[in-house]
C-alpha positions as CSV (number, residue, x, y, z in Angstrom):
1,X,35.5,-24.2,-6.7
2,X,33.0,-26.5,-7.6
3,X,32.8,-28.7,-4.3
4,X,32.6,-25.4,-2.4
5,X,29.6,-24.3,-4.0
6,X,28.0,-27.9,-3.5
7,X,29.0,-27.9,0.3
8,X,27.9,-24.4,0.6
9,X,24.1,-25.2,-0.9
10,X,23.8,-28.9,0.8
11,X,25.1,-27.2,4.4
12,X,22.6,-24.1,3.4
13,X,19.2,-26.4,2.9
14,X,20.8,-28.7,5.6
15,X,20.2,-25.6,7.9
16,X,16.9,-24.7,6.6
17,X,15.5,-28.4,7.0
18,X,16.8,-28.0,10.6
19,X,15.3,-24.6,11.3
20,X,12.0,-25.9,9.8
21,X,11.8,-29.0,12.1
22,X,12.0,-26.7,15.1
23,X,9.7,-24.6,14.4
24,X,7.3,-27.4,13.9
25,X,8.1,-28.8,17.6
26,X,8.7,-25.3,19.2
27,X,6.1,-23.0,17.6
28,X,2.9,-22.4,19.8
29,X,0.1,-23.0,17.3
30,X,-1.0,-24.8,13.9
31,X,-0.5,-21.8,12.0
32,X,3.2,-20.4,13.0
33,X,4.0,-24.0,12.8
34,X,2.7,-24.8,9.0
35,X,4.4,-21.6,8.1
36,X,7.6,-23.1,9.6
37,X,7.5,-25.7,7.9
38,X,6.2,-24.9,4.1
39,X,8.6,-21.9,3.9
40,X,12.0,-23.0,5.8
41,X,11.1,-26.5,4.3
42,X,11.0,-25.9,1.1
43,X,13.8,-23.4,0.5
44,X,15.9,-26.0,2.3
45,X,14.7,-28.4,-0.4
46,X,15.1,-26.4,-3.0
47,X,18.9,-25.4,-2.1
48,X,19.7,-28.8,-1.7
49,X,18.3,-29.6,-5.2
50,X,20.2,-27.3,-6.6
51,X,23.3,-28.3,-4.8
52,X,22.7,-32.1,-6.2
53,X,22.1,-30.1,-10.0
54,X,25.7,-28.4,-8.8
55,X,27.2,-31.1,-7.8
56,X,26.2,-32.8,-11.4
57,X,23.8,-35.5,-10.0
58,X,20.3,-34.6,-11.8
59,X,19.5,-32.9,-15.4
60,X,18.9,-29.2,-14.9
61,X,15.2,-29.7,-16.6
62,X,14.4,-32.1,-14.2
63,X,15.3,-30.1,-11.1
64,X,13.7,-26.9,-12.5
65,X,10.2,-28.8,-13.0
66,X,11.0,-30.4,-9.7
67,X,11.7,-27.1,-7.5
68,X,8.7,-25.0,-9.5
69,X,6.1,-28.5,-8.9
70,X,7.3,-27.7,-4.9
71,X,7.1,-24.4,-4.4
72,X,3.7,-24.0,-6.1
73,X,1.7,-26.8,-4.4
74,X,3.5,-25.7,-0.7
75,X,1.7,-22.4,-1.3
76,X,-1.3,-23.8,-2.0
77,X,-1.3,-26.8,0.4
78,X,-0.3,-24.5,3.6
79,X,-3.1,-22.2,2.4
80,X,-6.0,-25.1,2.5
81,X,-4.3,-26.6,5.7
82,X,-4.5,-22.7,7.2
83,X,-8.1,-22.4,6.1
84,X,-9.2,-26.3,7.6
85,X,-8.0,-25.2,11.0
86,X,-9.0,-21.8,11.0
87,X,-12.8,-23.3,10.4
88,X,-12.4,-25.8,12.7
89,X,-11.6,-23.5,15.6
90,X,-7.9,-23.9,16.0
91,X,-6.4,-21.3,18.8
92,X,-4.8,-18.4,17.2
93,X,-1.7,-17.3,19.4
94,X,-0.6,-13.8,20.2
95,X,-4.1,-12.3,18.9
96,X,-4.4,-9.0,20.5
97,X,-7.4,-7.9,19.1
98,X,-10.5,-8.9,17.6
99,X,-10.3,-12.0,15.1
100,X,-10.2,-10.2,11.5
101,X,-11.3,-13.5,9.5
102,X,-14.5,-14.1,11.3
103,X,-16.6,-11.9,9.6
104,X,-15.1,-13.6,6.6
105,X,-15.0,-17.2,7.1
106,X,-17.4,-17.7,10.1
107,X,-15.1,-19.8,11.7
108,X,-16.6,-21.9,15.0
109,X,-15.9,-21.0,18.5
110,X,-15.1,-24.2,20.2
111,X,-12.3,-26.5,20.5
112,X,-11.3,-28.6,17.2
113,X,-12.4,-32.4,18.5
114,X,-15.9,-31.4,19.0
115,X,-17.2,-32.7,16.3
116,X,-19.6,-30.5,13.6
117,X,-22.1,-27.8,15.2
118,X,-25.7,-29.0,15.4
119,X,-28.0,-27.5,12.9
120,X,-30.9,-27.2,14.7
């Protein structure tokens, strides 16, 4: 029974890792394709830690600290990485409307390799 559950969890974050890597090269801007990759990513991580912790390979201390340490700084990486392209005028795909966060953030209308606006 053992082995089964260890297949089952490596085959699981297997399949996550591979849905988070296309999403990356298929996704048609920065910010579906950070999601893609913080969320899929680390779930698949985290399942195939615990398929290793299963499978008897690491303490279960160690993968707990491990798997918390991850999912806390993805959340908070993918929000800063969100917020540095928002500012820096990266396109938002499939906006229908008005952009809700520029009233909020300010964020600059022009392509992200221009450079910084002018103060002038």
């Amino acid at each position: 029974m053992r082995p089964l559950v260890v297949t089952v969890l490596l085959c699981a974050g297997v399949l996550f890792i591979a849905i988070a890597g296309l999403g990356v090269a298929r996704l048609p801007d920065v910010f579906q394709r950070m999601h893609a990759a913080t969320k899929a990513g680390g779930i698949g991580t985290s399942l195939i830690l615990l398929g290793v912790i299963v499978a008897g390979g690491a303490s279960l201390l160690t993968a707990k600290l491990t798997i918390v340490f991850m999912l806390l700084t993805l959340s908070v990486a993918s929000q800063l990485l969100a917020r540095a392209a928002y500012l820096s005028g990266a396109a938002l795909h499939g906006l229908d409307r008005d952009d809700p966060l520029a009233a909020v953030l300010g964020s600059r209308s022009g392509p992200a390799d221009e450079g910084p606006p002018n103060e002038s």
